[in-house]
C-alpha positions as CSV (number, residue, x, y, z in Angstrom):
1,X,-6.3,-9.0,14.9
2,X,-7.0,-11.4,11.9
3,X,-9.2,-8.8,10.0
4,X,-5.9,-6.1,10.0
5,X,-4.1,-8.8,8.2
6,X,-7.1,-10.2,5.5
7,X,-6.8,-9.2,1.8
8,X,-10.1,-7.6,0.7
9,X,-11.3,-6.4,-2.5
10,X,-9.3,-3.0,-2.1
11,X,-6.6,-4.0,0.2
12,X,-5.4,-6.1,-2.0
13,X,-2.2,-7.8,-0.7
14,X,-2.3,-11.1,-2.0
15,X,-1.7,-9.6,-5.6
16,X,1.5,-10.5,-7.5
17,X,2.7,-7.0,-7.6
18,X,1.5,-6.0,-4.1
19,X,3.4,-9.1,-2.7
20,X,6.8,-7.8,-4.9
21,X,6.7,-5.0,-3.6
22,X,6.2,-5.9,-0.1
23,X,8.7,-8.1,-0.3
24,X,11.5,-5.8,-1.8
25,X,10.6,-3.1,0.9
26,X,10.8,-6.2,3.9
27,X,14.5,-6.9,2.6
28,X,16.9,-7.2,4.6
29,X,15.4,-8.8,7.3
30,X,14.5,-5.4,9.1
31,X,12.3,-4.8,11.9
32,X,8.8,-4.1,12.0
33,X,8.6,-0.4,12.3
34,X,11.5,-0.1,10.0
35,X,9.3,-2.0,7.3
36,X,6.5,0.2,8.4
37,X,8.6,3.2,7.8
38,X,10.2,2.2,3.9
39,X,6.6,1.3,2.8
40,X,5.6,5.0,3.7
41,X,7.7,6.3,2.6
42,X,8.0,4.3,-0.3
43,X,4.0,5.3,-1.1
44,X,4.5,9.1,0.1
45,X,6.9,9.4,-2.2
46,X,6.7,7.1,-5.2
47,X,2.8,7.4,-5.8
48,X,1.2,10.8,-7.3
49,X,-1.8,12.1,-5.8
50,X,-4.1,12.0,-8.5
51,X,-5.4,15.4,-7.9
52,X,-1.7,17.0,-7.1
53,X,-0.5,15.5,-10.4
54,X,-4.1,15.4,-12.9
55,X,-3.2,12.4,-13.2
56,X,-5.9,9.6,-14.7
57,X,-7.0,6.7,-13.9
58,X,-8.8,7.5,-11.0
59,X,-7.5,4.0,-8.8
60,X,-9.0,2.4,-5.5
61,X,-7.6,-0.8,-5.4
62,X,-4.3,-1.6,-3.8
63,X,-3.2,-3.3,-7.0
64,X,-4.3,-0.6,-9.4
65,X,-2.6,2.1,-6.9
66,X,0.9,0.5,-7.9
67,X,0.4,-0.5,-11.4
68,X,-0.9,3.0,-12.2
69,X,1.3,4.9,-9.9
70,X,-1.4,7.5,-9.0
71,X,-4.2,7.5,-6.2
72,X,-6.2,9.8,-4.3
73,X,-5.3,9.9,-0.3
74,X,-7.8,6.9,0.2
75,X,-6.3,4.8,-2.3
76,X,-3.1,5.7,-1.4
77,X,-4.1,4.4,2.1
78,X,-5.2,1.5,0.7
79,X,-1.5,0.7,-0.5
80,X,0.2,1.5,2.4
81,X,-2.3,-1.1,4.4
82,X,-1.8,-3.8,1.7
83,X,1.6,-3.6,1.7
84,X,1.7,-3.3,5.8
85,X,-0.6,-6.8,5.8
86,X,1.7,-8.0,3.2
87,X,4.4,-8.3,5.6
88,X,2.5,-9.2,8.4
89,X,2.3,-6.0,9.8
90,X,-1.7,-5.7,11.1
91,X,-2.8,-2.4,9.7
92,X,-6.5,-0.9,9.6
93,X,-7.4,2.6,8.0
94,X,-10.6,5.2,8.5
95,X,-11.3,7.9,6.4
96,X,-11.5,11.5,7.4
């Protein structure tokens, strides 16, 4: 289970803005899914897809997902699992 909670070089949870952000979605001292569910949605609906939007830079990194607001489905995937293993929440991804 450890490895669906480590910070890695693109799931990047352990960064300042990554932990924020986990930590304003966890507030309120919800419940696991609920968490699950507001950092979702919080990523569905707050970050562009780069593609959808044209948006630049292109972004992998957790980190850069957030500060740049824009990601393609992987990196958007990469949020949502930082943020999930932010909060203790074991999360692993596989791409399509």
């Amino acid at each position: 289970m450890k490895r669906y909670l480590d910070s890695s070089e693109y799931i990047d949870w352990n960064h300042p803005l990554v932990l924020a952000k986990a930590a304003e979605l966890a507030e309120g001292g919800l419940s696991d899914d609920a968490i699950a569910k507001r950092c979702f949605e919080f990523v569905r609906d707050s970050i562009k897809h780069s593609w959808d939007y044209r948006m630049n830079p292109v972004t992998c990194k957790a980190s850069d997902v957030l500060i740049h607001g824009t990601g393609y489905c992987y990196a958007k995937s990469h949020l949502l699992a930082a943020l999930l293993r932010a909060n203790a929440i074991p999360a692993g991804l596989c791409y399509q």
